[in-house]
Backbone as CSV, one residue per row, in Angstrom:
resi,resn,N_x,N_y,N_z,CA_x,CA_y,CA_z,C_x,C_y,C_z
1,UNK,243.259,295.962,51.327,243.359,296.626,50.033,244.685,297.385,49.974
2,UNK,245.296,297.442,49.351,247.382,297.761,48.833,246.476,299.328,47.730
3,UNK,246.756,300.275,48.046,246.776,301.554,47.640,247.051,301.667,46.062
4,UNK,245.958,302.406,45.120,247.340,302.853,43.994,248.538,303.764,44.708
5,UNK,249.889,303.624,43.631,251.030,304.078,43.847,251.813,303.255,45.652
6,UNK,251.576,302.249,45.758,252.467,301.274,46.493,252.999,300.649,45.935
7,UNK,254.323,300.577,46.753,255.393,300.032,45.704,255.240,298.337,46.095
8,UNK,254.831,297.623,44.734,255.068,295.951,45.264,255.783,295.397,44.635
9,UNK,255.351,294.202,44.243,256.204,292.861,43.195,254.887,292.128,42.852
10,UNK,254.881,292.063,41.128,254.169,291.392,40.569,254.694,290.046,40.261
11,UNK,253.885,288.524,39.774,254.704,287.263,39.407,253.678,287.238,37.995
12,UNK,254.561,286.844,36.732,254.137,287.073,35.003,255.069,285.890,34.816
13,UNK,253.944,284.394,34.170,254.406,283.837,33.497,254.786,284.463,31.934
14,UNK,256.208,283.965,31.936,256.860,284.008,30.284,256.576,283.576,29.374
15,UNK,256.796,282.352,29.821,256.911,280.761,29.484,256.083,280.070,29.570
16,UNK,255.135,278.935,29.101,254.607,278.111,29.786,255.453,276.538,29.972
17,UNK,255.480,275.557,30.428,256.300,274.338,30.005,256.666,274.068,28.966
18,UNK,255.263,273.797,27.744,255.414,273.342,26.184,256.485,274.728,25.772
19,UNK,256.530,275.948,26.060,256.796,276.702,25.096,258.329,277.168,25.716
20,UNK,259.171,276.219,26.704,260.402,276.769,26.804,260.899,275.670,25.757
21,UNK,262.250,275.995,25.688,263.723,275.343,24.746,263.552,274.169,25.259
22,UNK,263.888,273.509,23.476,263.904,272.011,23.919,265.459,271.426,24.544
23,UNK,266.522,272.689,24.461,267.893,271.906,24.939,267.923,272.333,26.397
24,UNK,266.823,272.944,27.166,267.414,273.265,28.723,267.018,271.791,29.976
25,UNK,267.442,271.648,30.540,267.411,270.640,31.344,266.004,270.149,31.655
26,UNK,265.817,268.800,31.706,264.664,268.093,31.827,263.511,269.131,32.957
27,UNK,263.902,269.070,34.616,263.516,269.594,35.195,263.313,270.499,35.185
28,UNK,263.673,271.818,34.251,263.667,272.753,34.016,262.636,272.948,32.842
29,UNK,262.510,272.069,32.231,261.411,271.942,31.188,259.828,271.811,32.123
30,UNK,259.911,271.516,32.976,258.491,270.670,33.291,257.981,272.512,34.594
31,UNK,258.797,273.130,34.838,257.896,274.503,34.889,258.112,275.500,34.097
32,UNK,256.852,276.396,34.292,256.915,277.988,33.716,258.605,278.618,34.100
33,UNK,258.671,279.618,32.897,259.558,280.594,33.231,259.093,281.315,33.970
34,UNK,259.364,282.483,35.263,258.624,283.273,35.779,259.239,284.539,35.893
35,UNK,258.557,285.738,35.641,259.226,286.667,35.555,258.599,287.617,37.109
36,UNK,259.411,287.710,37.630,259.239,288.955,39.308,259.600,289.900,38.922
37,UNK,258.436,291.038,39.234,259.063,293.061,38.698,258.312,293.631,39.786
38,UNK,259.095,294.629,40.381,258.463,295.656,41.116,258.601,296.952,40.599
39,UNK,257.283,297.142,41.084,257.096,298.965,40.444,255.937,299.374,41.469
40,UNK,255.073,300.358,41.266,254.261,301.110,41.141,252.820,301.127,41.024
41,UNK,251.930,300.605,41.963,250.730,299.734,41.759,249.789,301.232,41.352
42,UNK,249.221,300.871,39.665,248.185,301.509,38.937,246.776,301.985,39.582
43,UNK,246.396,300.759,40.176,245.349,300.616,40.638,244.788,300.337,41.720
44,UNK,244.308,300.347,42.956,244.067,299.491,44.219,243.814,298.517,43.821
45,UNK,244.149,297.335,44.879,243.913,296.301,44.734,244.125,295.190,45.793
46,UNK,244.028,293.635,45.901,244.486,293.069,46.571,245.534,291.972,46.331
47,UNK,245.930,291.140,47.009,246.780,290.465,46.812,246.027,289.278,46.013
48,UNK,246.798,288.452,44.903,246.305,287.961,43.928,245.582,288.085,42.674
49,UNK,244.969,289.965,42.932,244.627,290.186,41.749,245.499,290.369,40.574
50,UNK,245.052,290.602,38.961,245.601,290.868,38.077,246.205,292.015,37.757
51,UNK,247.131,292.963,38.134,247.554,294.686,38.224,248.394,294.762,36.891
52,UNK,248.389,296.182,36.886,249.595,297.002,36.197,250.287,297.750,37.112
53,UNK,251.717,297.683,36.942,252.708,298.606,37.465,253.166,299.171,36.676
54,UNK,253.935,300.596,37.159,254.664,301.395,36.432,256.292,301.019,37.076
55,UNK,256.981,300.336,36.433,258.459,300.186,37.142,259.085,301.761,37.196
56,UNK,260.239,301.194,38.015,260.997,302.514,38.369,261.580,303.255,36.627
57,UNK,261.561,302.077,35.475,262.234,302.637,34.286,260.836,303.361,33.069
58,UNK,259.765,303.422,34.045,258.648,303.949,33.698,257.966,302.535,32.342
59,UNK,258.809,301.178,32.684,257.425,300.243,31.736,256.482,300.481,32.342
60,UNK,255.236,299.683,32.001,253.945,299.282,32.301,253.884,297.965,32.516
61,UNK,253.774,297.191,33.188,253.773,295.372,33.376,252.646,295.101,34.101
62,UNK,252.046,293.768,33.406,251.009,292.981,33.523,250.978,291.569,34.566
63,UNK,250.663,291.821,35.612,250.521,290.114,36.633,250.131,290.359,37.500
64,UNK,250.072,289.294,38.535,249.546,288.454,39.332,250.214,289.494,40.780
65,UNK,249.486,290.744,41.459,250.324,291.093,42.522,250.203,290.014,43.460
66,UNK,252.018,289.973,44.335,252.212,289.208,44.810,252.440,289.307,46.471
67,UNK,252.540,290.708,46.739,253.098,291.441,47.929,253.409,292.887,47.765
68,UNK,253.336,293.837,49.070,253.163,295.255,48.947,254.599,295.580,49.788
69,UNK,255.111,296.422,49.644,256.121,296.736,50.025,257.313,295.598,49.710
70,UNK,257.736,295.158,49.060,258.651,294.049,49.191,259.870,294.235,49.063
71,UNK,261.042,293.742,50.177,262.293,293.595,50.412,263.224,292.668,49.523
72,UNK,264.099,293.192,49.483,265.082,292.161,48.608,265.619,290.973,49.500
73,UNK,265.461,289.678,49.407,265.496,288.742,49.916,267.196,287.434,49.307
74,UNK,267.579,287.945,49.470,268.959,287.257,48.487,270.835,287.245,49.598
75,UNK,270.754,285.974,49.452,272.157,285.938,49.727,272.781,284.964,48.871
76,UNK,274.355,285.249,49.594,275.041,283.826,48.932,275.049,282.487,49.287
77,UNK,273.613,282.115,49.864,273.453,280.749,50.246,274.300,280.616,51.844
78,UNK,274.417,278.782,51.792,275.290,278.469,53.401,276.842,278.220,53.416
79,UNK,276.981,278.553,54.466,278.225,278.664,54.754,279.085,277.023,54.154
80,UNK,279.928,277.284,53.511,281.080,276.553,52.816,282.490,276.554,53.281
81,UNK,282.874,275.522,53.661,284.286,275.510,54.393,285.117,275.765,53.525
82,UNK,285.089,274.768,52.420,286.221,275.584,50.783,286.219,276.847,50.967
83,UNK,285.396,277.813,50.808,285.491,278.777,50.562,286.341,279.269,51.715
84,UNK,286.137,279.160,52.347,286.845,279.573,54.051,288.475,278.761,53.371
85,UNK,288.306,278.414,53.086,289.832,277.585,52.816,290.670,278.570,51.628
86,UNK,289.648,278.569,50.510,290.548,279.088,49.284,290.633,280.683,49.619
87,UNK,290.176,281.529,50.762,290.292,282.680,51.113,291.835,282.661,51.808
88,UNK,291.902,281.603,52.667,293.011,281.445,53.117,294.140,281.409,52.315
89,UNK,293.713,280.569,50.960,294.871,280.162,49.837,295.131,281.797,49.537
90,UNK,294.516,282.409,48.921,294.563,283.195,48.444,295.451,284.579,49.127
91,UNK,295.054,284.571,50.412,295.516,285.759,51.553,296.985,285.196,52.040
92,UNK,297.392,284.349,51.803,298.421,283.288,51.873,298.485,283.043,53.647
93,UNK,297.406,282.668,54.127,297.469,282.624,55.099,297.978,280.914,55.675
94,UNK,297.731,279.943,54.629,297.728,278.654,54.471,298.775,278.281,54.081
95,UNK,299.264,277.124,53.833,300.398,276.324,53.428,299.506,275.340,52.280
96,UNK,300.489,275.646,51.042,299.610,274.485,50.163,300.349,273.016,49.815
97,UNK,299.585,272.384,50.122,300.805,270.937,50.177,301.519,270.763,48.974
98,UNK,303.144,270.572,48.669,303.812,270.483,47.431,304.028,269.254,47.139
99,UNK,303.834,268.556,46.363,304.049,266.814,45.934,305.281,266.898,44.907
Protein backbone atom coordinates (compact mmCIF):
# COMPACT_ATOMS: atom_id res chain seq x y z
CA UNK A 1 0.00 0.00 0.00
CA UNK A 2 1.92 3.67 -1.33
CA UNK A 3 0.77 6.22 1.55
CA UNK A 4 -1.45 9.38 0.96
CA UNK A 5 1.01 12.31 0.25
CA UNK A 6 3.82 9.99 -1.65
CA UNK A 7 5.21 11.39 -4.26
CA UNK A 8 4.53 9.07 -7.59
CA UNK A 9 3.69 9.09 -11.39
CA UNK A 10 0.34 8.56 -12.67
CA UNK A 11 -0.29 7.11 -16.69
CA UNK A 12 -3.89 9.18 -18.27
CA UNK A 13 -4.91 8.30 -21.59
CA UNK A 14 -5.56 11.65 -23.77
CA UNK A 15 -6.22 10.23 -26.73
CA UNK A 16 -7.67 7.18 -27.73
CA UNK A 17 -6.49 5.82 -31.46
CA UNK A 18 -9.91 6.90 -33.32
CA UNK A 19 -9.64 10.29 -31.63
CA UNK A 20 -5.92 11.43 -32.54
CA UNK A 21 -5.19 13.68 -35.96
CA UNK A 22 -5.79 12.30 -39.05
CA UNK A 23 -2.32 13.96 -40.53
CA UNK A 24 0.15 12.32 -37.77
CA UNK A 25 1.97 9.29 -38.90
CA UNK A 26 0.35 5.94 -39.55
CA UNK A 27 2.07 4.24 -36.54
CA UNK A 28 1.42 6.84 -34.50
CA UNK A 29 -2.21 6.68 -35.22
CA UNK A 30 -2.72 3.06 -34.15
CA UNK A 31 -1.83 4.05 -30.17
CA UNK A 32 -3.24 6.19 -27.36
CA UNK A 33 -1.69 9.52 -26.61
CA UNK A 34 -0.38 9.10 -23.06
CA UNK A 35 -0.01 11.56 -20.66
CA UNK A 36 2.81 10.77 -17.38
CA UNK A 37 2.38 13.42 -14.21
CA UNK A 38 3.82 13.22 -10.92
CA UNK A 39 2.51 14.75 -7.89
CA UNK A 40 1.15 13.98 -4.62
CA UNK A 41 -0.86 10.78 -3.93
CA UNK A 42 -4.60 11.97 -2.43
CA UNK A 43 -5.33 8.84 -1.24
CA UNK A 44 -3.65 5.40 -0.21
CA UNK A 45 -3.49 3.15 -2.53
CA UNK A 46 -1.87 0.54 -4.70
CA UNK A 47 -0.22 0.20 -7.74
CA UNK A 48 -2.73 0.10 -10.66
CA UNK A 49 -5.38 1.68 -8.94
CA UNK A 50 -7.37 4.74 -10.22
CA UNK A 51 -5.79 8.01 -7.94
CA UNK A 52 -5.78 11.70 -7.75
CA UNK A 53 -2.67 13.71 -7.36
CA UNK A 54 -1.99 17.06 -6.37
CA UNK A 55 1.09 18.13 -8.77
CA UNK A 56 3.80 20.26 -7.55
CA UNK A 57 1.68 23.37 -9.56
CA UNK A 58 -1.16 22.41 -7.12
CA UNK A 59 -3.55 20.65 -10.32
CA UNK A 60 -5.56 17.76 -9.33
CA UNK A 61 -5.03 14.76 -12.01
CA UNK A 62 -6.90 11.69 -12.66
CA UNK A 63 -5.07 7.95 -13.58
CA UNK A 64 -3.83 4.88 -13.46
CA UNK A 65 -0.89 5.05 -10.45
CA UNK A 66 2.00 3.73 -11.95
CA UNK A 67 4.96 3.77 -9.35
CA UNK A 68 5.88 5.46 -5.90
CA UNK A 69 8.74 7.42 -5.61
CA UNK A 70 9.77 7.78 -9.23
CA UNK A 71 13.14 8.91 -10.76
CA UNK A 72 13.69 10.71 -13.85
CA UNK A 73 14.80 8.20 -16.31
CA UNK A 74 16.08 10.14 -19.60
CA UNK A 75 19.13 10.50 -21.62
CA UNK A 76 20.45 11.38 -24.92
CA UNK A 77 20.22 7.91 -26.20
CA UNK A 78 23.69 5.83 -27.67
CA UNK A 79 26.69 6.87 -28.30
CA UNK A 80 27.16 8.38 -32.02
CA UNK A 81 30.47 8.72 -33.70
CA UNK A 82 29.17 11.93 -35.88
CA UNK A 83 28.62 13.51 -33.05
CA UNK A 84 32.12 12.76 -31.68
CA UNK A 85 33.19 14.03 -35.09
CA UNK A 86 31.17 17.33 -35.54
CA UNK A 87 32.45 18.25 -31.82
CA UNK A 88 35.73 17.95 -33.27
CA UNK A 89 34.57 20.14 -36.39
CA UNK A 90 33.45 22.53 -34.33
CA UNK A 91 36.45 22.81 -31.49
CA UNK A 92 38.59 22.85 -34.67
CA UNK A 93 40.26 20.07 -33.55
CA UNK A 94 39.84 18.26 -37.12
CA UNK A 95 40.83 19.02 -40.59
CA UNK A 96 37.85 19.35 -42.98
CA UNK A 97 38.56 17.96 -46.38
CA UNK A 98 38.60 20.99 -49.13
CA UNK A 99 37.55 19.83 -52.78
Amino acid sequence: MIKQGAWVQIKKIVLRPEERAENIPEDTKLVPLVMWTKGYLLDDAKIGDTVKIKTVVGRIEEGILTEANPTFRHDYGGFVMEILKIREIVKGEAKIDEE
